[in-house]
C-alpha positions in Angstrom: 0.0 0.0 0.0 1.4 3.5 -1.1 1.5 6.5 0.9 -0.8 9.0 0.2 0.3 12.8 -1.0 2.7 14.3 1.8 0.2 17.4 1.5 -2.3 15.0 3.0 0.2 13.2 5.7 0.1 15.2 8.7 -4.3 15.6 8.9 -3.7 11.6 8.5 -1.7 11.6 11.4 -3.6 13.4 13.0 -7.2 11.1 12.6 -5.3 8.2 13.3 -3.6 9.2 16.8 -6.9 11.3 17.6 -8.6 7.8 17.2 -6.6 5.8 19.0 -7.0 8.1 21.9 -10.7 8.5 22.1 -10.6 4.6 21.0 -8.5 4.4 24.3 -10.9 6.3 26.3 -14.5 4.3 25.0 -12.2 1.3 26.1 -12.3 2.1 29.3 -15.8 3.3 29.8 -16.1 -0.1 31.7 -14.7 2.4 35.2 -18.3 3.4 35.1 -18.9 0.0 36.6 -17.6 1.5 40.1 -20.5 4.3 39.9 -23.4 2.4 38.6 -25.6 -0.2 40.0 -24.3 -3.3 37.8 -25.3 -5.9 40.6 -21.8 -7.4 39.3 -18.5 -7.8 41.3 -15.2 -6.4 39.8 -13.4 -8.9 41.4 -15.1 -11.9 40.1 -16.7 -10.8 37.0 -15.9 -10.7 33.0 -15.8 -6.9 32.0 -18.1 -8.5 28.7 -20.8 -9.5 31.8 -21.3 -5.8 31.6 -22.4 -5.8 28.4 -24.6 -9.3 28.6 -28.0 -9.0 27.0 -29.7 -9.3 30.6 -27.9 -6.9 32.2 -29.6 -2.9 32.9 -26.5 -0.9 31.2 -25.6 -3.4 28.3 -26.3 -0.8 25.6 -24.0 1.6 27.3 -20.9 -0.5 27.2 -21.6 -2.3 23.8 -21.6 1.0 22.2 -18.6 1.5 24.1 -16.9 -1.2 22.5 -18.2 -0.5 19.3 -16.6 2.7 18.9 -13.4 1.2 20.6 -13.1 -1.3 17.7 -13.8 1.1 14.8 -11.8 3.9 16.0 -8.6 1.4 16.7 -9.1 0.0 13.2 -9.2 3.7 11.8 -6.3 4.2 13.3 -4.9 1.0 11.9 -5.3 2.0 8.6 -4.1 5.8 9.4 -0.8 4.1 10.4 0.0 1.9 7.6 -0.7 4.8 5.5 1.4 7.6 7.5 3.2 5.5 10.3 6.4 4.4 10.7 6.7 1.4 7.9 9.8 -1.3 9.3 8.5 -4.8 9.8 7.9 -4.7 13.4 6.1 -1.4 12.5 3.7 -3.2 10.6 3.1 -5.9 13.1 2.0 -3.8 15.0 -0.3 -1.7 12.9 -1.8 -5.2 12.0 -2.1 -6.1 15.5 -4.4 -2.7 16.2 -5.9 -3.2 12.8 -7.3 -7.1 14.1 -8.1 -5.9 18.1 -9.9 -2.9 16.8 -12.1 -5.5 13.9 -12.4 -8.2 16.7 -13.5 -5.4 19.4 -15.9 -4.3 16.5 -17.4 -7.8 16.6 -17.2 -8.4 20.3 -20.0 -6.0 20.5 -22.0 -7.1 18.3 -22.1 -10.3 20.3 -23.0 -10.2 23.4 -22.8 -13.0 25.8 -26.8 -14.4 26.8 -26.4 -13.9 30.7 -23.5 -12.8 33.9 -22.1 -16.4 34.2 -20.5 -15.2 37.6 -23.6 -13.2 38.7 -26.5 -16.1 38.2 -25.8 -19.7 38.8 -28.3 -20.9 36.5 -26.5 -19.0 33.9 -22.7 -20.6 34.2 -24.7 -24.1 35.0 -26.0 -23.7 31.2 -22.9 -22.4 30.1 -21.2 -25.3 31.2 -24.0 -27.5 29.7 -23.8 -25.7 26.1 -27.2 -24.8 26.2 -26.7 -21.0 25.5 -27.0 -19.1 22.6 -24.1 -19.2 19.2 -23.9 -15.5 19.9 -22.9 -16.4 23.6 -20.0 -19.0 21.9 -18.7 -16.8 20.0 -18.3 -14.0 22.2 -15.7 -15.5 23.7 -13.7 -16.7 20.6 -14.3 -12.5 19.0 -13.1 -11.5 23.0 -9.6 -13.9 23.2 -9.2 -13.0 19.7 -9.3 -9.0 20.8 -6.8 -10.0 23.6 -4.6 -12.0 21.5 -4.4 -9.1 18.8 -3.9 -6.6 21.3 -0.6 -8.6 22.6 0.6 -8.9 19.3 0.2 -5.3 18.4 1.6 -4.2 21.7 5.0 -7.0 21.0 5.4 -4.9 17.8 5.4 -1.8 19.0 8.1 -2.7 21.5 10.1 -4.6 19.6 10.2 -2.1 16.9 11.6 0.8 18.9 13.9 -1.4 20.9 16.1 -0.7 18.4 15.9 3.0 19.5 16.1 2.4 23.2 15.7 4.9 26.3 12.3 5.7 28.0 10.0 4.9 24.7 11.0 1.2 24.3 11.2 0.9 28.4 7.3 2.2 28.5 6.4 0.3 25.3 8.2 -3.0 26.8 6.4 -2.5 30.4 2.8 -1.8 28.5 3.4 -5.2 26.7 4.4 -7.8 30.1 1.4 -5.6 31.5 -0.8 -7.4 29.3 0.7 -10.5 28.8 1.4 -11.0 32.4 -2.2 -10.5 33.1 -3.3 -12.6 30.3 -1.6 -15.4 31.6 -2.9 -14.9 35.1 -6.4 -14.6 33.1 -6.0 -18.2 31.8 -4.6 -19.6 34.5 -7.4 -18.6 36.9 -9.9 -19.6 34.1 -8.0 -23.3 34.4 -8.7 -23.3 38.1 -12.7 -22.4 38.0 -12.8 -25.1 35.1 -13.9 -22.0 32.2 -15.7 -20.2 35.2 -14.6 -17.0 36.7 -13.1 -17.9 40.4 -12.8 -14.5 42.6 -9.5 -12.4 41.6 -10.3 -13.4 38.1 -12.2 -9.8 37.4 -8.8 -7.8 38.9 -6.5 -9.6 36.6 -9.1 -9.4 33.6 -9.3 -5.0 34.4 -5.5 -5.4 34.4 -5.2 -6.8 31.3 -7.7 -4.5 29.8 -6.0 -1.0 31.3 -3.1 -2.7 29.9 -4.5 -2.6 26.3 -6.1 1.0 26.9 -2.4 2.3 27.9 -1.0 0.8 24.8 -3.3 2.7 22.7 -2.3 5.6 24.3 1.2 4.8 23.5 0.1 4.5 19.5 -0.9 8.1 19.9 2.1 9.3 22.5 5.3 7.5 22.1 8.0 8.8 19.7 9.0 6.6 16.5 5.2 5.2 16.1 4.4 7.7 13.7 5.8 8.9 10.4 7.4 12.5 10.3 6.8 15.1 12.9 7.8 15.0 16.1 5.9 12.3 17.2 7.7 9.7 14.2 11.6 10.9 15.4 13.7 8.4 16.7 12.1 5.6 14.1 14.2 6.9 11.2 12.9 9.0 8.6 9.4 7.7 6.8 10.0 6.9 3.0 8.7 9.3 0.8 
């Protein structure tokens, strides 16, 4: 894919890193949790139960979602045109490009019911007698995770090269979120596919995790073609 006219670069830059950010900020809409009357406990709970077709605010944080998913995939596209173009580069554009389209998804399928809110719920879970859409929530939700680990790797291992505080912050937003991931699985072994409690703390870790590395599309130096934001990752070819 060419880049477009340098006349046209910087207001390109400029939609994809204002994306990202507000992309970053719908992402986290799921704080509201803390100030609304979800019936759901942080601690135990997916984030997605927020958003389950029974629950009173699941409009809210679909829409959330929504707009996550299609803003990070503008941005996607913003930064293979504009961004900084080396391999690792592009890993990582891809990697926003597939958490932002899998996000997109994510909301459009909602799980039925809060599996660690109602016990009748995570008993027909665990039966298989829930909806497709329910099923396939949680392949579109690992495959958001999974993207967003990849695109986060490439970012960091892309301005290792570079070193000093940039790769350090990119590096530390990266074992942020695989770290967590891990613990995610791990505690998803131990309940048998069923949140156990601390489940919902590592899950929000992973997840501010993935909202501070789409701040770091927007922030860190050497993401971006040109300007001051795209020094440090070598000039961007004409």
């Amino acid at each position: 894919m060419g880049k477009v006219p340098a006349n046209g670069e910087h207001a390109v830059r400029a939609v994809g890193r204002a994306s990202a950010l507000i992309a970053a900020g719908c992402y986290s809409l799921w704080l509201l949790e803390f100030g609304l009357a979800t019936g759901l406990s942080p601690t135990l709970s997916f984030v997605s139960e927020l958003s389950a077709a029974d629950q009173p605010y699941a409009g809210l944080f679909s829409a959330a979602d929504r707009a996550a998913g299609v803003l990070a995939a503008l941005a996607a596209v913003c930064g293979v045109l504009t961004g900084e173009r080396g391999c690792w580069h592009l890993v990582a554009w891809l990697g926003l490009a597939g958490f932002g389209l899998a996000t997109t998804a994510d909301s459009f399928l909602p799980m039925d019911c809060a599996v660690s809110a109602d016990a009748v719920c995570a008993s027909a879970e665990t039966a298989g007698a829930l909806s497709a859409v329910h099923t396939w929530h949680a392949v579109s939700s690992s495959l958001a995770g999974t993207m967003a680990l990849v695109g986060a790797a490439g970012m960091a291992i892309a301005l290792r090269p570079s070193g000093g505080p940039r790769f350090l912050v990119a590096a530390a937003v990266f074992g942020v979120q695989a770290v967590a991931m891990i613990v995610v699985l791990l505690l998803l072994a131990v309940g048998a596919g069923q949140p156990v409690e601390g489940f919902g703390v590592a899950q929000r870790v992973q997840i501010v995790g993935v909202a501070a590395w789409l701040v770091c599309v927007v922030c860190l130096p050497g993401v971006w073609g040109g300007g001051a934001s795209g020094t440090g990752g070598g000039p961007a070819p004409g």
